[in-house]
DRENPA-3360 file (N, C-alpha, C; in nm, 2 decimals, always signed):
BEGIN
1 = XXXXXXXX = -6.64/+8.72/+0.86/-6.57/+8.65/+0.96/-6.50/+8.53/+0.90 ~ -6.35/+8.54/+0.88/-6.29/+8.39/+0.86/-6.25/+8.30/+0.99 ~ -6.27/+8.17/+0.94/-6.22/+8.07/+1.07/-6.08/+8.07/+1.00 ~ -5.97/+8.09/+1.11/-5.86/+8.11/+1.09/-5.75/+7.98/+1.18 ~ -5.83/+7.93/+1.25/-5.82/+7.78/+1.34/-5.88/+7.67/+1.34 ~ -5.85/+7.54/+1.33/-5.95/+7.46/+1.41/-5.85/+7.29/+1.49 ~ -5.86/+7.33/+1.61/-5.79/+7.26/+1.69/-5.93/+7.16/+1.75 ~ -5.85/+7.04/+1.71/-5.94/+6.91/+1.79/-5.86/+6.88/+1.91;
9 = XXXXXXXX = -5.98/+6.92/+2.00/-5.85/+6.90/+2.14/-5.90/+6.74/+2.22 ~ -6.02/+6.66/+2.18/-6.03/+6.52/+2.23/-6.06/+6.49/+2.10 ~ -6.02/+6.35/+2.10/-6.13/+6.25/+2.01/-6.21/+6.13/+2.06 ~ -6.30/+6.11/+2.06/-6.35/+5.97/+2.09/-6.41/+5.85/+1.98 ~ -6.37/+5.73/+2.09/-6.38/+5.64/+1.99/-6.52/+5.57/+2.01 ~ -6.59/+5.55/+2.12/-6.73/+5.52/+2.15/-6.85/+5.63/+2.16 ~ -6.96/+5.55/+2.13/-7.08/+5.68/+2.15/-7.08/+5.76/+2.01 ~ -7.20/+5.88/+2.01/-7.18/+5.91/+1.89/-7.09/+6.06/+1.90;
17 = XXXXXXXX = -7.10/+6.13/+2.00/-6.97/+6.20/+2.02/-6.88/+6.18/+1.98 ~ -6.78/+6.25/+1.85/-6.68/+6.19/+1.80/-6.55/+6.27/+1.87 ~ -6.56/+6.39/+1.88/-6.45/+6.51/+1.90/-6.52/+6.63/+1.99 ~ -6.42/+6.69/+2.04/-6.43/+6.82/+2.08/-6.34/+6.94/+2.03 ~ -6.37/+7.05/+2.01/-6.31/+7.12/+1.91/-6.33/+7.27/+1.94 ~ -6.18/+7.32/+1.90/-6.20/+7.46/+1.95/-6.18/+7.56/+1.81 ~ -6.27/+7.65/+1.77/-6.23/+7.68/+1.65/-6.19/+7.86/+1.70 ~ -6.10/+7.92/+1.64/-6.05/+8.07/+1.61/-6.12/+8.12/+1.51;
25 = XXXXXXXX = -6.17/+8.27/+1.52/-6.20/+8.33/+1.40/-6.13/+8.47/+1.42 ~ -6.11/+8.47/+1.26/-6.02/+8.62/+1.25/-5.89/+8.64/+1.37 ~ -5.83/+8.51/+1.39/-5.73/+8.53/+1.46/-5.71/+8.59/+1.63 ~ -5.88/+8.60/+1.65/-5.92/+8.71/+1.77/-6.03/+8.66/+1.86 ~ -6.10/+8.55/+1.78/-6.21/+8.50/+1.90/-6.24/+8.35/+1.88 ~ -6.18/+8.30/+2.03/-6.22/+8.19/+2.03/-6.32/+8.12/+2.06 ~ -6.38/+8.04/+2.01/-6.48/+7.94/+2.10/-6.46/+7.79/+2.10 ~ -6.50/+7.77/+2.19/-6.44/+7.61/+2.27/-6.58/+7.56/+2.28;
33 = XXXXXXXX = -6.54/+7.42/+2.28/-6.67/+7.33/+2.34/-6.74/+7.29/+2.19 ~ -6.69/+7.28/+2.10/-6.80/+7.24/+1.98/-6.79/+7.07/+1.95 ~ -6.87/+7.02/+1.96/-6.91/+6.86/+1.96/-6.88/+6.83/+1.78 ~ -6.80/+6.70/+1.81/-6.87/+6.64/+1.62/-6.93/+6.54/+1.64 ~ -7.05/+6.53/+1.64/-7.15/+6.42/+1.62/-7.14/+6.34/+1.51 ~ -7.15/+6.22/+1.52/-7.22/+6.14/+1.41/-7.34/+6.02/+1.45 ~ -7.47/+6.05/+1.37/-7.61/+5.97/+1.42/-7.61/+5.98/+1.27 ~ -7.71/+5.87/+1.28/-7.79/+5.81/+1.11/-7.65/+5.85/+1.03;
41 = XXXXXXXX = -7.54/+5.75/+1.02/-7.43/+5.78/+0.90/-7.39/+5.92/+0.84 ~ -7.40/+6.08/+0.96/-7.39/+6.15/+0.94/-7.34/+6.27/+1.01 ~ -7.24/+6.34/+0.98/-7.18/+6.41/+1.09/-7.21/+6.54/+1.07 ~ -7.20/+6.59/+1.21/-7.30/+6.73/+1.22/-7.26/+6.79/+1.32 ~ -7.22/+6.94/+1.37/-7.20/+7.00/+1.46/-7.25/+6.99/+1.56 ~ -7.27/+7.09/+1.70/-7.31/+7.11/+1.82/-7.25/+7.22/+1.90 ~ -7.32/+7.31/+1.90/-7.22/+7.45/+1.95/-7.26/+7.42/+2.09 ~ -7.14/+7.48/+2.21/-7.14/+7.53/+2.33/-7.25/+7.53/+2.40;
49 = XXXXXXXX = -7.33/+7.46/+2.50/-7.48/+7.53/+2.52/-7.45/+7.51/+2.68 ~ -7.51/+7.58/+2.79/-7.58/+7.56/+2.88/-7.65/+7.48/+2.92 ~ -7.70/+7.39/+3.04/-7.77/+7.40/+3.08/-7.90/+7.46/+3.19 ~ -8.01/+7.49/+3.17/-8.09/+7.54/+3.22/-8.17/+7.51/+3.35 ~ -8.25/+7.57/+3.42/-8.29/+7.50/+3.57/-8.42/+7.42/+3.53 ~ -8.46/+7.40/+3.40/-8.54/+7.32/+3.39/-8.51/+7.21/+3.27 ~ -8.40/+7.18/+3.32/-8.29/+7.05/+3.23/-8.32/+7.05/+3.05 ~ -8.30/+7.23/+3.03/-8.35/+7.22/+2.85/-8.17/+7.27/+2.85;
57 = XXXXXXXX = -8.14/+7.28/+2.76/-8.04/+7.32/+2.70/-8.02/+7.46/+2.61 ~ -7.92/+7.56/+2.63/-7.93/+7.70/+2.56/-7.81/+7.68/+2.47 ~ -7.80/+7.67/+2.36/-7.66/+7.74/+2.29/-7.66/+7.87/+2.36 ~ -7.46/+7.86/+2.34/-7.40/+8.00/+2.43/-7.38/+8.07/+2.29 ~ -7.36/+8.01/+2.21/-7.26/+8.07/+2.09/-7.33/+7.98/+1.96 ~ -7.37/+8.07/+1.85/-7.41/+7.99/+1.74/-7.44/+8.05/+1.61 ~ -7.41/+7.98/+1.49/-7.43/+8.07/+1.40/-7.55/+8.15/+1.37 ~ -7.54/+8.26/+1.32/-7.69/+8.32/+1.28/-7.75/+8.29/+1.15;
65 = XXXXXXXX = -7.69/+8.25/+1.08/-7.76/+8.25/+0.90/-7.69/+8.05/+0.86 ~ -7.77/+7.97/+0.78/-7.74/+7.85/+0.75/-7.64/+7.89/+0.62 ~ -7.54/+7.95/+0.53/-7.44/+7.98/+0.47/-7.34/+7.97/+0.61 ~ -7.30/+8.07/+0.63/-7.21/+8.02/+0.78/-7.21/+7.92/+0.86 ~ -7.35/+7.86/+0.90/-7.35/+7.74/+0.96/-7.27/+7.68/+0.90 ~ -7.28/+7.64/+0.77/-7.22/+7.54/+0.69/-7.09/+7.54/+0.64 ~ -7.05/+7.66/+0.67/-6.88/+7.68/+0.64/-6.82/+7.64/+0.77 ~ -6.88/+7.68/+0.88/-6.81/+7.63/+1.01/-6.79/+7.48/+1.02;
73 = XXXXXXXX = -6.93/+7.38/+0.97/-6.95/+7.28/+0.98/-6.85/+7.24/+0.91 ~ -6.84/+7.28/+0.78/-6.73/+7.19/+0.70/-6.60/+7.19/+0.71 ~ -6.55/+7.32/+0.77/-6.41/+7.33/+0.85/-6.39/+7.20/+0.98 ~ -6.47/+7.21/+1.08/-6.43/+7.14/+1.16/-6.47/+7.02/+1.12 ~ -6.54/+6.93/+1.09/-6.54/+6.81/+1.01/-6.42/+6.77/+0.94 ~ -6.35/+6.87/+0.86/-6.23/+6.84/+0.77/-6.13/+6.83/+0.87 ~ -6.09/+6.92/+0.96/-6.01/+6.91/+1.06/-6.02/+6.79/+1.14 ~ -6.16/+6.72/+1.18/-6.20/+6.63/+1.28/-6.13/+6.47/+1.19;
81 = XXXXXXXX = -6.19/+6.49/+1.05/-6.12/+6.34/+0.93/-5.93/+6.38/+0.93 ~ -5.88/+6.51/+0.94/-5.74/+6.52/+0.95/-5.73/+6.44/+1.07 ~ -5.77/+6.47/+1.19/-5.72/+6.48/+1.29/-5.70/+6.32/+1.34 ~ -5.84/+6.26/+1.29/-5.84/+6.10/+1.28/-5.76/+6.04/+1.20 ~ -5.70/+6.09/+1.09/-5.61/+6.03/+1.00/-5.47/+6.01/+1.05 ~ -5.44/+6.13/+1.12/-5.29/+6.14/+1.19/-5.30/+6.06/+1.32 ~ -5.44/+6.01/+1.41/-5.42/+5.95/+1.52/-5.38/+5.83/+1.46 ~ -5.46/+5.76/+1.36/-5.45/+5.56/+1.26/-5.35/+5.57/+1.25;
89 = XXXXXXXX = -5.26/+5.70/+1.20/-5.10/+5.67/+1.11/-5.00/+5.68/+1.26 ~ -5.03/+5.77/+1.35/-4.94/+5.75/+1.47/-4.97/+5.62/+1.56 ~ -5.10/+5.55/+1.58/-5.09/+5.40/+1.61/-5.00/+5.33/+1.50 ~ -5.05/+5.34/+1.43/-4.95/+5.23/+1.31/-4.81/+5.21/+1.32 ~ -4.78/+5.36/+1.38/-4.58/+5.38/+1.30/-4.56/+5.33/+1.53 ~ -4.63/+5.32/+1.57/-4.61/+5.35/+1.73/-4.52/+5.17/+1.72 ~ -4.36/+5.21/+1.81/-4.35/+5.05/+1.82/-4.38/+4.98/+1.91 ~ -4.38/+4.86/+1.85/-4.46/+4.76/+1.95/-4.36/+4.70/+2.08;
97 = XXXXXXX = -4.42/+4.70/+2.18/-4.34/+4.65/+2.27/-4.28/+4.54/+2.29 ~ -4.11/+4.51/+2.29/-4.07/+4.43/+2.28/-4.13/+4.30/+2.40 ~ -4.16/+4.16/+2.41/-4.19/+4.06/+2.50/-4.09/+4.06/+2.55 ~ -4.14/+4.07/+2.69/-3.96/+4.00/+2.77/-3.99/+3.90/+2.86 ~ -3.88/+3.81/+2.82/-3.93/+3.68/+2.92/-3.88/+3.63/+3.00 ~ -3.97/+3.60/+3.09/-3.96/+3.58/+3.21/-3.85/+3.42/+3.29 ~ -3.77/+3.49/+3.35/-3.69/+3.33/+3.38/-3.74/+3.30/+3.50;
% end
């Protein structure tokens, strides 16, 4: 199975929640809802989950073997540092509002 997508559709700036992210594989199945975490100076997935009637949480969708985990993880992470690099460079180039003064 190749990841053939990976669209960061929020980013956040507070909390350790950094992104939300939807990744494509093989051009044919999507899944939505994937978290980029970062706790203890380190960033790490979070697939799709449920919650339960007794407030535990289910992954809906998740890798089966740690080889794939890890290719997923490092796609959307790369995408998540793209995606932060193009927000810094579009604040930067964004122009500043001219002062207008008041008579």
């Amino acid at each position: 199975m190749n990841i053939t997508d990976v669209k960061v559709r929020k980013l956040f700036d507070d909390g350790p929640m950094k992104a939300i992210v939807s990744v494509t594989f093989d051009g044919q199945l999507a899944v939505h809802d994937i978290k980029v975490i970062n706790a203890r100076d380190k960033f790490f997935i979070v697939m799709p989950s449920r919650k339960n009637p007794d407030d535990t949480y289910r992954d809906i969708v998740h890798p089966i073997n740690a080889a794939f985990r890890s290719e997923l993880e490092a796609a959307v992470i790369s995408a998540y540092e793209t995606a932060l690099t193009e927000a810094a460079e579009a604040a930067e180039t964004e122009p500043e509002e001219e002062a207008v003064e008041v008579l």
